[in-house]
C-alpha positions as CSV (number, residue, x, y, z in Angstrom):
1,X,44.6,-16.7,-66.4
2,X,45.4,-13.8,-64.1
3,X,48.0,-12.7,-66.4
4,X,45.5,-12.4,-69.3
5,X,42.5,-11.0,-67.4
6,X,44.6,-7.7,-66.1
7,X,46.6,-7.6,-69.5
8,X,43.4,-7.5,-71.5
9,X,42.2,-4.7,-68.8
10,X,45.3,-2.7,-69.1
11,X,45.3,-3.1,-72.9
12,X,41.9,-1.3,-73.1
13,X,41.5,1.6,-75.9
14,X,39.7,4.0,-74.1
15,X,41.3,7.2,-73.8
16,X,40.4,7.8,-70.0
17,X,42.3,6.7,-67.0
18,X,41.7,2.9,-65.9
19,X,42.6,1.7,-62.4
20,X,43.4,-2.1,-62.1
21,X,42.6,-3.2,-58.8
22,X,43.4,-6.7,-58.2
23,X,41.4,-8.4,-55.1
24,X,43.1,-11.6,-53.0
25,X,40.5,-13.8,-51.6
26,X,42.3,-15.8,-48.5
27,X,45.4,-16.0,-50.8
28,X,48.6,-14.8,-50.7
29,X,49.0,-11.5,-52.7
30,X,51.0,-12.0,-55.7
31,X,50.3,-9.2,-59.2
32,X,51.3,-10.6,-62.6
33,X,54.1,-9.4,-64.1
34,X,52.5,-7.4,-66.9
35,X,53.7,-4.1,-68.6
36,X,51.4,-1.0,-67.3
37,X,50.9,1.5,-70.2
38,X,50.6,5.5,-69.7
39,X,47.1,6.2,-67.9
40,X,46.7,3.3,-66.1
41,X,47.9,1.5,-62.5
42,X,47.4,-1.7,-61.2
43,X,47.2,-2.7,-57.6
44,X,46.4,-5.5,-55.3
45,X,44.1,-5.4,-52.2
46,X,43.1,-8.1,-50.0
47,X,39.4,-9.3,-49.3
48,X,38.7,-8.1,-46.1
49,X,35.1,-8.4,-45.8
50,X,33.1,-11.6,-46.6
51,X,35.2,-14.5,-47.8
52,X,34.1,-15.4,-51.3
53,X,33.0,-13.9,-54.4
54,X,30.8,-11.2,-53.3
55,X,33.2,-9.5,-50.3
56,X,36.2,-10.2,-53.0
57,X,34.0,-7.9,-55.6
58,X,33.2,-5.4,-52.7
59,X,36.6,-4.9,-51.5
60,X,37.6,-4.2,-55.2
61,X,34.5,-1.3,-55.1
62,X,35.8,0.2,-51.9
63,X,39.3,0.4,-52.8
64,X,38.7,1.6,-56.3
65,X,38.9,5.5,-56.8
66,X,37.3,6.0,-60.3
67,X,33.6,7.4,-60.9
68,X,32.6,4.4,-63.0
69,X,33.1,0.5,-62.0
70,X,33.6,-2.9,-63.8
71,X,33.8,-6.4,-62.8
72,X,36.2,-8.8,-64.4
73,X,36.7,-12.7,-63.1
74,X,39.7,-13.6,-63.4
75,X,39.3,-16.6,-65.4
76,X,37.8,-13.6,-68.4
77,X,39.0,-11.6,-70.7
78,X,38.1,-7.7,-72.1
79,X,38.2,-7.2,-76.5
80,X,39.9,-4.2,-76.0
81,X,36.7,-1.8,-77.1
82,X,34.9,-2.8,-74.3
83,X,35.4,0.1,-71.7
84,X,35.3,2.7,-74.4
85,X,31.7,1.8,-75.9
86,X,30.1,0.6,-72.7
87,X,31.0,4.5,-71.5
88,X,30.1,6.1,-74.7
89,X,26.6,4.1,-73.5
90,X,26.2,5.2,-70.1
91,X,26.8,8.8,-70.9
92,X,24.4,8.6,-73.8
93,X,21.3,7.0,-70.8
94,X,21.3,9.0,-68.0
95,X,18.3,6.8,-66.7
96,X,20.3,3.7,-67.3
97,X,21.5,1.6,-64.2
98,X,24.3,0.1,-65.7
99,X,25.5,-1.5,-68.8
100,X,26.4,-4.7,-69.9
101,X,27.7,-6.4,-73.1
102,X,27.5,-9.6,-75.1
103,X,30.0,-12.4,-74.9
104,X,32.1,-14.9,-76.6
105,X,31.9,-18.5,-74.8
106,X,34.8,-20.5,-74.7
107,X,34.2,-24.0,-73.8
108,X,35.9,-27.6,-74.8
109,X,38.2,-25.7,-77.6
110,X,34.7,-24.7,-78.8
111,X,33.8,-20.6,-79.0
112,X,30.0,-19.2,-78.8
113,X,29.0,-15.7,-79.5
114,X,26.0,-14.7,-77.7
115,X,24.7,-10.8,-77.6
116,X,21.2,-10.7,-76.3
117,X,18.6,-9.3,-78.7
118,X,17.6,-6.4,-76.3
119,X,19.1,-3.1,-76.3
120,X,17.7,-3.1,-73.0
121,X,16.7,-5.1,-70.2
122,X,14.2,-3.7,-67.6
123,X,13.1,-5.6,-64.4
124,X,10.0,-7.0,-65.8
125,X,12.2,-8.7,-68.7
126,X,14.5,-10.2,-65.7
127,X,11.6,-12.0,-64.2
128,X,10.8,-13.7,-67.0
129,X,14.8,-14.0,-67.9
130,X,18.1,-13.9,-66.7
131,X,19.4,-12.5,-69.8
132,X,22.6,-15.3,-69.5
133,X,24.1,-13.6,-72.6
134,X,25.3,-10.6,-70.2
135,X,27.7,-11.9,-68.2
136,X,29.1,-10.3,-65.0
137,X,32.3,-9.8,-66.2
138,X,30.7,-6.9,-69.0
139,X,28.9,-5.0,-66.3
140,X,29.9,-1.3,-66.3
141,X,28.5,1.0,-62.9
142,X,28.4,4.5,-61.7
143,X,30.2,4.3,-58.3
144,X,27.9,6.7,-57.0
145,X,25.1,3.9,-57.8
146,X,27.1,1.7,-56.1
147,X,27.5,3.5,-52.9
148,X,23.5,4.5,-53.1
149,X,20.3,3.6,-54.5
150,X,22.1,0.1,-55.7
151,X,24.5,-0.8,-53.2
152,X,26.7,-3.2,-53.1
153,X,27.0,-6.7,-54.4
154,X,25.0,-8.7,-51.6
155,X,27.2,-10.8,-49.3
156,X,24.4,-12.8,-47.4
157,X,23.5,-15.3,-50.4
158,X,24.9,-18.6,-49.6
159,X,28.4,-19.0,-51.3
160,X,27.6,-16.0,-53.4
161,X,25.5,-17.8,-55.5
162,X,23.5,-15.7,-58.0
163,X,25.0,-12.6,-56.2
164,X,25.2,-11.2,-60.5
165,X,21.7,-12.3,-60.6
166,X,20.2,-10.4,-57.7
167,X,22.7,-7.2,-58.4
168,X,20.7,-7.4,-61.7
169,X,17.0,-7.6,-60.4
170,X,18.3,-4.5,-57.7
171,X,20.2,-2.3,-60.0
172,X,17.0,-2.8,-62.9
173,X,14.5,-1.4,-59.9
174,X,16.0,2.1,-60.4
175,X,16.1,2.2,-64.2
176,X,16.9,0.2,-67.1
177,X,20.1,-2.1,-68.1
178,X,21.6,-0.7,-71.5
179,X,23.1,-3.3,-73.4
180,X,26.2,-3.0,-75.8
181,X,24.9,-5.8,-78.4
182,X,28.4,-6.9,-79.0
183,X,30.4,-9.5,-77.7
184,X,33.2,-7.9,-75.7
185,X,34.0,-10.1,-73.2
186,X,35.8,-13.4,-73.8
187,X,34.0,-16.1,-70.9
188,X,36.0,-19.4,-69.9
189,X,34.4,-22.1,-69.0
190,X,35.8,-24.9,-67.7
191,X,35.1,-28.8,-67.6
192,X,35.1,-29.1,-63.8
193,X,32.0,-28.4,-62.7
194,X,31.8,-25.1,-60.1
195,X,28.9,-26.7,-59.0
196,X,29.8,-30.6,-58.4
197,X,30.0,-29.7,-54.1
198,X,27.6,-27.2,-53.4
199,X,24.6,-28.3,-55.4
200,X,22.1,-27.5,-52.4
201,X,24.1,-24.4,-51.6
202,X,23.0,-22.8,-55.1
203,X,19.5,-23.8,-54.8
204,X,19.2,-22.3,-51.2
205,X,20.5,-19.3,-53.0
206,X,17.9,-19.0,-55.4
207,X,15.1,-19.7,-53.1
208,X,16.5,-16.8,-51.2
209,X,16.1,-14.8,-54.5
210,X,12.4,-16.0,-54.4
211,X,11.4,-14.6,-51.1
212,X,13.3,-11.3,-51.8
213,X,11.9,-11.0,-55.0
214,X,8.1,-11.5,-54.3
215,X,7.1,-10.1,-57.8
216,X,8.3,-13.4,-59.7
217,X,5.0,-15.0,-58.5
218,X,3.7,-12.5,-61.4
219,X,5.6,-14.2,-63.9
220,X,4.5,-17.3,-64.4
221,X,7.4,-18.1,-66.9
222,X,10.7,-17.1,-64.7
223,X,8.1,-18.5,-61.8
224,X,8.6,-21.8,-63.3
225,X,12.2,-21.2,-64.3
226,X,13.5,-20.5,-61.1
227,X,11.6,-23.5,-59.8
228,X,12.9,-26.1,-62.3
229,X,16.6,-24.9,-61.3
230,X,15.8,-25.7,-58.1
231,X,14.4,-28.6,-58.8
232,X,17.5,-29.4,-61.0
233,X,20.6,-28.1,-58.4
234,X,18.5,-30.1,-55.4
235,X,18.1,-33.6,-57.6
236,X,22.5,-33.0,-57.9
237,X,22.2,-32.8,-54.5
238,X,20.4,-36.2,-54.2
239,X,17.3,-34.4,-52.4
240,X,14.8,-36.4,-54.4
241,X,11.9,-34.8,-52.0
242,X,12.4,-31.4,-52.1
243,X,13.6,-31.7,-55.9
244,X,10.1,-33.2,-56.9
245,X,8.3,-30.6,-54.8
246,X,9.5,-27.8,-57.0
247,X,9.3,-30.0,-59.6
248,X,5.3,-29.6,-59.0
249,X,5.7,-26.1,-58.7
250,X,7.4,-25.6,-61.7
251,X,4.9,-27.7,-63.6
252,X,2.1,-25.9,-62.0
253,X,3.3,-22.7,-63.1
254,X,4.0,-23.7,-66.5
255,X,4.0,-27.3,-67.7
256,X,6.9,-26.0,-71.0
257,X,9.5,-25.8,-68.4
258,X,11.9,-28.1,-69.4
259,X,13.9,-27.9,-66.4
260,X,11.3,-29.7,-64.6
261,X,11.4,-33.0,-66.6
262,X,15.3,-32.7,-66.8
263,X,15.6,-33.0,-63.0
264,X,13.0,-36.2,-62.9
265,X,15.5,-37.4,-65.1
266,X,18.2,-36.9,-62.2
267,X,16.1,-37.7,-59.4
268,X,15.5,-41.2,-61.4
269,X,19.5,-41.4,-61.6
270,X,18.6,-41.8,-65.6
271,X,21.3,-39.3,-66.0
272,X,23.9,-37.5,-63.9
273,X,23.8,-33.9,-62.8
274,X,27.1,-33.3,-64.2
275,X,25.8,-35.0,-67.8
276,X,23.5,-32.6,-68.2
277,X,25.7,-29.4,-67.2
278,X,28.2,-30.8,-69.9
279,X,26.1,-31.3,-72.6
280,X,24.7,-27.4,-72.4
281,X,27.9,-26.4,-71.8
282,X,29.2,-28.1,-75.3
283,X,26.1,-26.1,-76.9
284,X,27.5,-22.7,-75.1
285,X,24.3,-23.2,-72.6
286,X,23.7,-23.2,-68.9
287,X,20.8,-24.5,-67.0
């Protein structure tokens, strides 16, 4: 998967410069062995800062020497347009924040395009959505952004959970998201489920997102969203109580959530956690 991820990086048809930097979370450093055209280098750093996602991300920032950034998991893949039309973006919206693309979803030897249907996404829209169809692995940043007004991706949510979520909410505070509505990023998901041992660690993670977020309590719709994925993540958990609390909230915020009903359905033990995570999955979904 590494292999692909920096080959499809490498492989990029922009005419600029790109610098791979590979990040080693807790592992032992070890680079694929890939051909490196003209214009551009690759290199490995370890995670020095947080273990995890977040302090893997941020070490890649630091080391990296380029005026723009982008993320890429390593279980994704670029189309090889991707830096060239997400730059020709940015320099086109000075007021933009960053951009981010649409994406193909590969799941079960199935493949779903989704590009959002906004050619922008402000902070407003985010409260009401997280826009899933732009995936972290698309965004493209100023690195000045990133060591200012932005920051950095945050390293105090529990696991990392919804770290892309919460660099979203931030970055759209100082001016719009631009999105490239094209898929450009392949996404592989996987059967396992991330989520089948930290089920309360994600929800703890987006109740965090609630108290530093104060102005979803004006949204009545990603109110309720948020709630009924708590509600969902805790019932996995086997927190019946806490799951049917925010089960109420969601309901009282609005009764359409369907989140809400789908984690009564777990907390009865009607259906399994990881059920329901496959079946949206097979329909190129997430809860």
């Amino acid at each position: 998967m590494l292999r692909r991820a920096v080959a499809s990086i490498l492989g990029q048809d922009y005419a600029g410069e790109i610098e791979c930097v590979v990040v080693f979370d807790r592992t032992e450093i070890a680079l694929p062995d890939v051909e490196v055209p003209a214009g551009r280098t690759l290199r490995a750093v370890p995670n020095e800062r947080t273990p995890g996602l977040a302090g893997a991300r941020n070490s890649g920032i630091v080391a990296s020497t380029g005026s723009l950034v982008a993320h890429c998991d390593d279980d994704d893949e670029w189309l090889p347009e991707k830096i060239r039309l997400e730059v020709d973006a940015l320099a086109a919206r000075p007021d933009a924040s960053m951009v981010g693309t649409g994406m193909f979803v590969h799941y079960d030897g199935k493949v779903f395009p989704r590009v959002p249907d906004l050619p922008e996404i402000t902070f407003r829209t985010l409260l009401r959505s997280r826009i899933a169809d732009v995936h972290t692995s698309s965004f493209l940043i100023r690195k000045e952004d990133l060591d200012g007004r932005i920051g950095l991706v945050d390293e105090e949510l529990p696991r990392s959970h919804a770290e892309d979520y919460e660099f979203m909410l931030r970055a759209a505070r100082h001016g719009p998201i631009v999105v490239v509505r094209r898929p450009l990023v392949r996404a592989y998901w996987h059967p396992v489920s991330f989520f089948a041992e930290s089920w309360s660690t994600h929800a703890a993670a987006l109740e965090e997102l609630l108290r530093r977020f104060p102005e979803f309590r004006t949204d009545r719709v990603g109110y309720a969203r948020i709630s009924g994925q708590i509600a969902f993540l805790l019932a996995g958990a086997g927190e019946r109580r806490r799951s049917m609390e925010w089960v109420r909230r969601a309901v009282g915020a609005d009764w359409r959530e369907r989140r809400a009903y789908i984690a009564l359905l777990v907390s009865s033990r009607l259906v399994s956690p990881g059920f329901v995570l496959r079946m949206a999955h097979r329909a190129g979904k997430g809860i």
